[in-house]
C-alpha positions as CSV (number, residue, x, y, z in Angstrom):
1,X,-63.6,-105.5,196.8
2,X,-61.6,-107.9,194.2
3,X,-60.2,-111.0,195.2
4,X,-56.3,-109.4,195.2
5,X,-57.5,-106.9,197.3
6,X,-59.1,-109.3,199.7
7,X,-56.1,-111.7,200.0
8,X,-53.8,-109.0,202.2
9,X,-57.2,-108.5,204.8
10,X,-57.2,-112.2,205.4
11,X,-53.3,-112.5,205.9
12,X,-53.6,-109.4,208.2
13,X,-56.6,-111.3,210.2
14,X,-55.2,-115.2,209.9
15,X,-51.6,-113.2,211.8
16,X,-53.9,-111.3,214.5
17,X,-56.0,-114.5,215.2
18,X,-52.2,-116.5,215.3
19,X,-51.5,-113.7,217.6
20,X,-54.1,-113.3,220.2
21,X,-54.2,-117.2,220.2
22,X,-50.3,-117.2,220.7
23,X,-50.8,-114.6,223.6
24,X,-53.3,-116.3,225.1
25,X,-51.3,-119.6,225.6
26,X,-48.4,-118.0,226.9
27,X,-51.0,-116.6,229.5
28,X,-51.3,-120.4,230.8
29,X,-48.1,-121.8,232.4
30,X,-46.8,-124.5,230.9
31,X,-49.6,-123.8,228.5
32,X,-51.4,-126.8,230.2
33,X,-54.2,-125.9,232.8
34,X,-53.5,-128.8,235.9
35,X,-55.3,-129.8,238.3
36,X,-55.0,-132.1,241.1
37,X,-58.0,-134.1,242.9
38,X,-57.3,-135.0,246.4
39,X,-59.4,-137.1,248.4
40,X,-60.3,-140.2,249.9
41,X,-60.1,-142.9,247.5
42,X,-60.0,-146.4,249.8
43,X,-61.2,-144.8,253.2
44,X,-64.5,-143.8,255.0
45,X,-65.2,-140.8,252.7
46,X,-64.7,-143.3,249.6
47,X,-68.6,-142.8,248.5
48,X,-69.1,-139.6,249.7
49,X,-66.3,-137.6,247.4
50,X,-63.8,-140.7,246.3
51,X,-63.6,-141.8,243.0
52,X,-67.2,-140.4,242.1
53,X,-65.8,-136.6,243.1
54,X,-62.8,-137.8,240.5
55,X,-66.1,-138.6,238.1
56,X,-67.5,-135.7,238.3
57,X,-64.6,-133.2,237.8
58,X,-63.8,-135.3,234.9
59,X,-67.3,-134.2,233.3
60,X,-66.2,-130.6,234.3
61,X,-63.6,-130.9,232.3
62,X,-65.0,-133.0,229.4
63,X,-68.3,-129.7,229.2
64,X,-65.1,-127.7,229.0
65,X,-64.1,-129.1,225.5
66,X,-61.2,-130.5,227.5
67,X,-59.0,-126.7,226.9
68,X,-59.3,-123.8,226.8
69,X,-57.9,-121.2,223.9
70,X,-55.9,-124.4,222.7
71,X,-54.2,-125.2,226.6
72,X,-55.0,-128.5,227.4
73,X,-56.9,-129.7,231.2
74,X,-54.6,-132.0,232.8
75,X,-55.6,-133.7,235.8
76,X,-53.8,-135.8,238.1
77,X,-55.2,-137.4,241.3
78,X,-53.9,-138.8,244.6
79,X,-55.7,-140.6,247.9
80,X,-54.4,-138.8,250.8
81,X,-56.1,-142.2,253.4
82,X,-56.9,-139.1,255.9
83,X,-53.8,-138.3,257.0
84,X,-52.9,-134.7,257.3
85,X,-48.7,-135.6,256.0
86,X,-50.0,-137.8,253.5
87,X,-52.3,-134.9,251.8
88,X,-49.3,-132.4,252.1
89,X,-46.6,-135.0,250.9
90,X,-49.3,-135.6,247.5
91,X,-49.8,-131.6,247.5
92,X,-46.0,-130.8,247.8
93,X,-45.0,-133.2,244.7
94,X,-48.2,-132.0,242.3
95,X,-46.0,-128.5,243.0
96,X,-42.6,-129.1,243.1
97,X,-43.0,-132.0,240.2
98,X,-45.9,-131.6,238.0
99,X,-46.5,-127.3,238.6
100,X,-50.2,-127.5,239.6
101,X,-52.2,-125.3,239.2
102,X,-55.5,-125.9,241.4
103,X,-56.2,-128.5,243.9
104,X,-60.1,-129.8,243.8
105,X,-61.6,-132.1,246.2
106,X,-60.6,-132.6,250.0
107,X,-62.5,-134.0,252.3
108,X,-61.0,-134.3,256.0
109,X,-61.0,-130.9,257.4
110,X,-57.0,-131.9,258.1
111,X,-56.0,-132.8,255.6
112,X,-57.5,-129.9,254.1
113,X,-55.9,-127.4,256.2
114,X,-52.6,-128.8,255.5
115,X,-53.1,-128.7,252.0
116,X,-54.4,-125.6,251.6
117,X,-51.6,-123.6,253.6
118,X,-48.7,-125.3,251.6
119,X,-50.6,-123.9,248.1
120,X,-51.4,-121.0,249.6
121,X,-47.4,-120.7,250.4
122,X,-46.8,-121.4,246.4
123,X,-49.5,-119.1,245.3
124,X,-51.6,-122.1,244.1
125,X,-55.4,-122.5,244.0
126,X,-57.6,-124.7,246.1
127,X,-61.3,-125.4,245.2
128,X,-62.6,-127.2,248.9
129,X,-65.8,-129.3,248.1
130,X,-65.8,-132.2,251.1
131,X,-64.0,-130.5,254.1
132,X,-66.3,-129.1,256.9
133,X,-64.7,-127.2,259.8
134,X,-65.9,-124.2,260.2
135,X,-62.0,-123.0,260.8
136,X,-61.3,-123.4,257.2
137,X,-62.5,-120.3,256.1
138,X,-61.7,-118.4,259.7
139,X,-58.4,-118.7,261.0
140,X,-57.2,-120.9,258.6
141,X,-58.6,-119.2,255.6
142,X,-56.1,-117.4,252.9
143,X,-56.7,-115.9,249.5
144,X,-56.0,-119.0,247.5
145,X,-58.6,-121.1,248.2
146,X,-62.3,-121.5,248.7
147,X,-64.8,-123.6,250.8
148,X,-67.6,-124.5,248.2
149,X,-70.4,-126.7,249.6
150,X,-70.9,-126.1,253.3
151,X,-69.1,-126.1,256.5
152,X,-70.0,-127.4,260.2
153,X,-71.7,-124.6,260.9
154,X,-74.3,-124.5,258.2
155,X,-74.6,-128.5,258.5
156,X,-75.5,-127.7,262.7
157,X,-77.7,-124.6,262.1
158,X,-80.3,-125.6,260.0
159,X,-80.9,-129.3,262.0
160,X,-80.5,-128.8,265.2
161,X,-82.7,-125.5,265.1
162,X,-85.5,-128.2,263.7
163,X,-85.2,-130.6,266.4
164,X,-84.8,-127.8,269.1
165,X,-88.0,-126.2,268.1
166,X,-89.6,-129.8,267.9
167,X,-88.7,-130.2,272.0
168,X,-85.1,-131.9,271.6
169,X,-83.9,-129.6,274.6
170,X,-81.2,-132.0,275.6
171,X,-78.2,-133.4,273.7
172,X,-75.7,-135.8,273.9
173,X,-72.9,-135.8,271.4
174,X,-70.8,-139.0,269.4
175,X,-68.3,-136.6,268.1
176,X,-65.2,-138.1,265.3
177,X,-62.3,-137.1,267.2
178,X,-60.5,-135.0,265.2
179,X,-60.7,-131.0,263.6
180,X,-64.1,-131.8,262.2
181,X,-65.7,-133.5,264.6
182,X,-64.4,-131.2,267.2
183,X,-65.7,-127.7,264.9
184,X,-69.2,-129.7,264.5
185,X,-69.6,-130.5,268.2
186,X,-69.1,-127.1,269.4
187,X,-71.4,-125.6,266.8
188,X,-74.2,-128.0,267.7
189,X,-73.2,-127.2,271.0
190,X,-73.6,-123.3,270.2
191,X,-77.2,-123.3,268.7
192,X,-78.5,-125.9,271.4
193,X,-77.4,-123.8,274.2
194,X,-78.0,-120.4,272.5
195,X,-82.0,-121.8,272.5
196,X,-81.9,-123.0,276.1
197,X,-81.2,-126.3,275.3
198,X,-78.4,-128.2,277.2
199,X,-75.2,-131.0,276.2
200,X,-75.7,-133.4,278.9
201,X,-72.2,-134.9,277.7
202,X,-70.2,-136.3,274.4
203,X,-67.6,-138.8,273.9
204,X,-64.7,-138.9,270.7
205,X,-64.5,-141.9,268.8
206,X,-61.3,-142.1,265.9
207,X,-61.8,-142.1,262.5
208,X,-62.9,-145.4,260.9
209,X,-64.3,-147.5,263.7
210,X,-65.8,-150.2,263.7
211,X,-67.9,-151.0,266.7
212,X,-69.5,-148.2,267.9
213,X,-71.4,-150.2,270.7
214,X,-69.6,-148.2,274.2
215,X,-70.3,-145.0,272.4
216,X,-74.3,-145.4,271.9
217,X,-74.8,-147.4,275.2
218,X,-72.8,-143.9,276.8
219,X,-75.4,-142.3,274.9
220,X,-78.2,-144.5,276.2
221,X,-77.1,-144.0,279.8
222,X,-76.9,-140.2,279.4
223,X,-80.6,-140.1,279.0
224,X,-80.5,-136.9,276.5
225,X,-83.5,-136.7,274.3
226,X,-81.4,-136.6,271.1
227,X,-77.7,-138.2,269.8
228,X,-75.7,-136.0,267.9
229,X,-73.7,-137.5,265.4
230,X,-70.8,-135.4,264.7
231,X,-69.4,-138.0,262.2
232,X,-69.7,-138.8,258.7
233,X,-69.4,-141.1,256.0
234,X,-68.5,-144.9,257.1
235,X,-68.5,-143.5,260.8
236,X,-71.8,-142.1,260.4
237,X,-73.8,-145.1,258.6
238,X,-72.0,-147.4,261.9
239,X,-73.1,-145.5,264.3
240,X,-77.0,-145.3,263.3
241,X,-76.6,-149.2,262.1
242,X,-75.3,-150.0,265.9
243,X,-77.9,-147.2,267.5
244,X,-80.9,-149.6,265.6
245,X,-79.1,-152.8,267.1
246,X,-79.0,-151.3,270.7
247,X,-83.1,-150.2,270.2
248,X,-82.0,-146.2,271.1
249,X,-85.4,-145.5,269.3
250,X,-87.7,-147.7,271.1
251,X,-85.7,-146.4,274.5
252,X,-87.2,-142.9,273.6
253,X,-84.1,-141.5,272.1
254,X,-83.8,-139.9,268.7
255,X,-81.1,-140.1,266.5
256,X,-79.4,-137.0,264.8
257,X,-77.2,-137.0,262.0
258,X,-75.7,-133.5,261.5
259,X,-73.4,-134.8,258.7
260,X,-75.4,-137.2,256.8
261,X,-74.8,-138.2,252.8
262,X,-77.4,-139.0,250.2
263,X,-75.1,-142.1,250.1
264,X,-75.1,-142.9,253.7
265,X,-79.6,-143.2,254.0
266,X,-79.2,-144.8,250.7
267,X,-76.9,-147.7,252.3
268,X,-78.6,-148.1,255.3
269,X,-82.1,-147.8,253.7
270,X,-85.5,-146.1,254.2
271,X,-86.8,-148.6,257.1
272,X,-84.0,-147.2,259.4
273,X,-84.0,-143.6,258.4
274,X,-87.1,-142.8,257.5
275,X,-88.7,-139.8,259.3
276,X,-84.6,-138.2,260.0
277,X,-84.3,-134.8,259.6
278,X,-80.8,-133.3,258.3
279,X,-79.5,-130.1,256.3
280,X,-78.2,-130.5,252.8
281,X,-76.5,-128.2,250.5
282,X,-77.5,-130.0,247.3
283,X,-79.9,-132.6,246.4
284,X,-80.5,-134.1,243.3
285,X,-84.5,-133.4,242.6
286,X,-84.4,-129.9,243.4
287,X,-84.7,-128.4,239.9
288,X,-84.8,-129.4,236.8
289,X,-80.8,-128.0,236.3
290,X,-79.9,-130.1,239.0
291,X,-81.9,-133.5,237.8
292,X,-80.0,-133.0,234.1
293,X,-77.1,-132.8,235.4
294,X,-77.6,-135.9,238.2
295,X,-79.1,-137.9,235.4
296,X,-75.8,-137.6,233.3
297,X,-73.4,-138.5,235.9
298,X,-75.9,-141.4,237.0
299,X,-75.4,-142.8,233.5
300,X,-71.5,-142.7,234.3
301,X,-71.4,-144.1,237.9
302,X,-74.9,-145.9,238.3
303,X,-75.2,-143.5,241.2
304,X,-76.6,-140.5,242.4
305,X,-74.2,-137.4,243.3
306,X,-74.2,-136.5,247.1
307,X,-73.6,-132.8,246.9
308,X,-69.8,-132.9,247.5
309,X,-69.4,-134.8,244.1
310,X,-72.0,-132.2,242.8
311,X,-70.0,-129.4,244.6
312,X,-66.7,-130.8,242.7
313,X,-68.2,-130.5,239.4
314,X,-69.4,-126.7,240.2
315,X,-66.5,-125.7,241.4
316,X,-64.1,-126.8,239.5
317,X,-66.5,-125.5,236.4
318,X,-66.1,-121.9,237.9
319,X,-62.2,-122.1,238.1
320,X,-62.1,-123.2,234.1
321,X,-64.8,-120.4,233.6
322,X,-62.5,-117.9,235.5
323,X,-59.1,-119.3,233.8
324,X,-60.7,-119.0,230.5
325,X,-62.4,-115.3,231.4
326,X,-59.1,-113.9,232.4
327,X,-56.9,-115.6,229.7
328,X,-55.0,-117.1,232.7
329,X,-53.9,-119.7,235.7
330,X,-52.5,-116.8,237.0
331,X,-53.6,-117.1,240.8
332,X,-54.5,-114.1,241.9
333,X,-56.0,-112.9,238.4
334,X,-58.4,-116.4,238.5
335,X,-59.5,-115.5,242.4
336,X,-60.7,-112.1,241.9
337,X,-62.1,-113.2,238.8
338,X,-64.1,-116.3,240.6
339,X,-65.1,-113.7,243.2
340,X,-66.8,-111.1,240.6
341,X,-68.8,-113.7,238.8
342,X,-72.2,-114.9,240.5
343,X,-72.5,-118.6,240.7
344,X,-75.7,-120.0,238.7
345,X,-75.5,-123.3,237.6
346,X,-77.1,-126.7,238.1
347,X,-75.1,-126.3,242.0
348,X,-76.2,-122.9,243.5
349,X,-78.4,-120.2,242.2
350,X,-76.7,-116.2,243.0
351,X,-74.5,-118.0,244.7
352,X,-71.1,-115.7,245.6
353,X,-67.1,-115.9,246.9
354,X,-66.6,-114.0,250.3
355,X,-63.5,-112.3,251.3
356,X,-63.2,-115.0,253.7
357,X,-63.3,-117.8,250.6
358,X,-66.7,-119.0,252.0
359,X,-69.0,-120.0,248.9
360,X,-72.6,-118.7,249.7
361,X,-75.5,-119.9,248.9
362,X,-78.9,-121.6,250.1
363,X,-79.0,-124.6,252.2
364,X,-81.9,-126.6,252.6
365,X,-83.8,-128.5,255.8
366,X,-84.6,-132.2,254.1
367,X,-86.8,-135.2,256.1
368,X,-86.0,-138.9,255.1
369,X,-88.8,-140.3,253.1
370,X,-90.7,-143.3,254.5
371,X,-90.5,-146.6,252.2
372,X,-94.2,-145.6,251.3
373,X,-93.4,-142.3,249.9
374,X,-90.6,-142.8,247.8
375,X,-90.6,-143.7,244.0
376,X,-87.5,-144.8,243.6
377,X,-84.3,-146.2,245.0
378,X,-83.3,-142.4,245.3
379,X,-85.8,-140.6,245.6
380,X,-85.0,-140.5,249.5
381,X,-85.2,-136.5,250.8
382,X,-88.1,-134.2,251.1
383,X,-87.1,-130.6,250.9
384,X,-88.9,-128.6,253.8
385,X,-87.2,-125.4,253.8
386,X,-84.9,-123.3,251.7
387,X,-82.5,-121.7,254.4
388,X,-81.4,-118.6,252.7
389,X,-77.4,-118.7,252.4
390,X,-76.9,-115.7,254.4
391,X,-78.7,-117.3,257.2
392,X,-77.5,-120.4,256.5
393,X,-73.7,-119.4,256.7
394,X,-71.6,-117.7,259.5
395,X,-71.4,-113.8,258.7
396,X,-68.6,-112.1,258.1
397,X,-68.8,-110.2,261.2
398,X,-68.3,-113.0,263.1
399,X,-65.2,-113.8,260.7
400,X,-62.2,-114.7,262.7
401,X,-60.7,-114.7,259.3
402,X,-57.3,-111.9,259.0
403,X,-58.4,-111.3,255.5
404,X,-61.6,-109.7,256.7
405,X,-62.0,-106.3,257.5
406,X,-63.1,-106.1,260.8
């Protein structure tokens, strides 16, 4: 072909590419994808999601190229200090002001149901990587969002089986007083009585305290074999620091953390944790995907990832993957999309959406290192069992969700 001939084929492919480019961005509101980051950024759930979830979906976006077909990622992010109006107030100006897209984060379960219902009312996305209650994904769920890294009744299945099957036949509960700690409490309280076990009693402490001293010595006097702590974060590291103070081992007791962050045995140390047993969704020396990946945001932060800030990356990694599959941000286009793709990455392996929004995929049964065992500052879990996800998660026939055929 001569080089006159070949000048009209180029035109004719430079104007499709323009084209199909062209079409693609006006696919993309605003032709910017946004998304907000919602979390505790000050509070009890600072190290456990905080600034290191912010972190993390940053390196999402970043392995992204930082667009997609030419639309920028634009991401804003808020601290919602746990409170349920504080979350929707953030929520309802990312909408009303700055036309979000996706929401990515959360942590307390209400903050999370408020948040979710008000994006779920503007036909926005929510990718759910902290919040826990098991309600959620049932009678809260709704087809614009998704629960990614577990929920209270994976986190109380896979422990409290252990310790039942071990002889911890009688329970006594120190339960956060509010929807999580609440959902976590009865699910412990489920498994423990569904395998002849028995809650001798439980007592709700609020958010953030301090001096958790009535609460164990309740526990103490309640003579149960094992504390449950239906906590976390802050709330969980000062209940097991006060529970060492008061000598609840050396009294015969044992201590179980049902919510418990590779942060929180880091802070308190091997010496006192040593020998716990606890269910995990992530951890960051199961694979060799999972230690790249840790490695890189360890070289960022000078941390490890607990597996919410792991879960934030992953998640927010399959939106952009969905947004830039379907050519895009349209809601209901991105879901269904998210839905038919398999999750395999450095988070989950086959992991896949429900109709409920629950993410499923393996959890795993992990024992504290002793001092003597570990190599390194975080080299802190041993992984005893893989818990198959379908085990691992409530089944959809026990869905209380109205999106669920039943």
């Amino acid at each position: 072909m001569s080089a006159l001939n070949k000048q009209p084929l180029a035109i004719a492919l430079s104007i499709a590419f323009a084209s199909a480019f062209s079409s693609a961005q006006a696919n993309v509101s605003d032709n910017e994808i946004r998304i907000g980051y919602l979390s505790d950024m000050s509070g009890p759930y600072r190290d456990l999601a905080g600034p290191g979830g912010l972190e993390a979906l940053n390196m999402a976006v970043e392995d992204h190229g930082g667009e997609i077909n030419g639309a920028p990622i634009v991401v804003f992010s808020g601290d919602d200090r746990n409170s349920a109006d504080v979350g929707a107030n953030t929520v309802r100006e990312w909408i009303d002001q700055r036309n979000v897209d996706m929401v990515a984060g959360m942590v307390a379960s209400s903050v999370t149901i408020a948040a979710t219902q008000l994006l779920a009312e503007n036909d926005k996305l929510a990718m759910v990587a902290g919040a826990a209650a098991l309600s959620i994904t049932n009678e809260y769920c709704t087809p614009n969002h998704v629960q990614w890294v577990y929920d209270t009744y994976a986190m109380s299945n896979g422990a409290a089986k252990a310790i039942l099957e071990e002889g911890g036949d009688s329970w006594f509960m120190i339960t956060a007083d509010y929807a999580f700690g609440h959902s976590l409490e009865n699910d412990v309280t489920a498994v423990v009585e569904a395998h002849g076990g028995e809650v001798l009693g439980s007592v709700r402490h609020p958010l953030n305290t301090s001096d958790f001293s009535s609460y164990v010595l309740q526990a103490q006097n309640s003579g149960a074999k094992i504390v449950g702590l239906a906590n976390a974060g802050a709330d969980t590291v000062n209940a097991i620091s006060t529970a060492g103070q008061f000598g609840l081992a050396q009294s015969g007791q044992s201590l179980a953390g049902l919510m418990v962050f590779l942060n929180d045995i880091h802070a308190l140390g091997l010496e006192s944790t040593q020998g716990m047993q606890l269910t995990t969704g992530w951890y960051w020396d199961l694979n060799e995907a999972s230690r790249e990946w840790a490695e890189r945001y360890h070289a960022r932060t000078g941390r490890m990832p607990t597996m919410v800030q792991a879960g934030v990356y992953s998640s927010v990694m399959h939106y952009l993957n969905a947004v830039e599959a379907s050519g895009t941000d349209d809601s209901a286009t991105v879901r269904a999309m998210m839905q038919d793709t398999p999750i395999n990455d450095m988070f989950a392996t086959n992991g896949y959406i429900r109709d409920d929004g629950r993410m499923v995929h393996d959890m795993y049964l992990a024992r504290v290192k002793t001092p003597d065992a570990s190599t390194n500052e975080w080299d802190l879990y041993e992984i005893l069992r893989t818990i198959p996800g379908e085990e691992a998660f409530q089944s959809l026939e026990e869905s209380r969700c109205h999106l669920v055929a039943q």
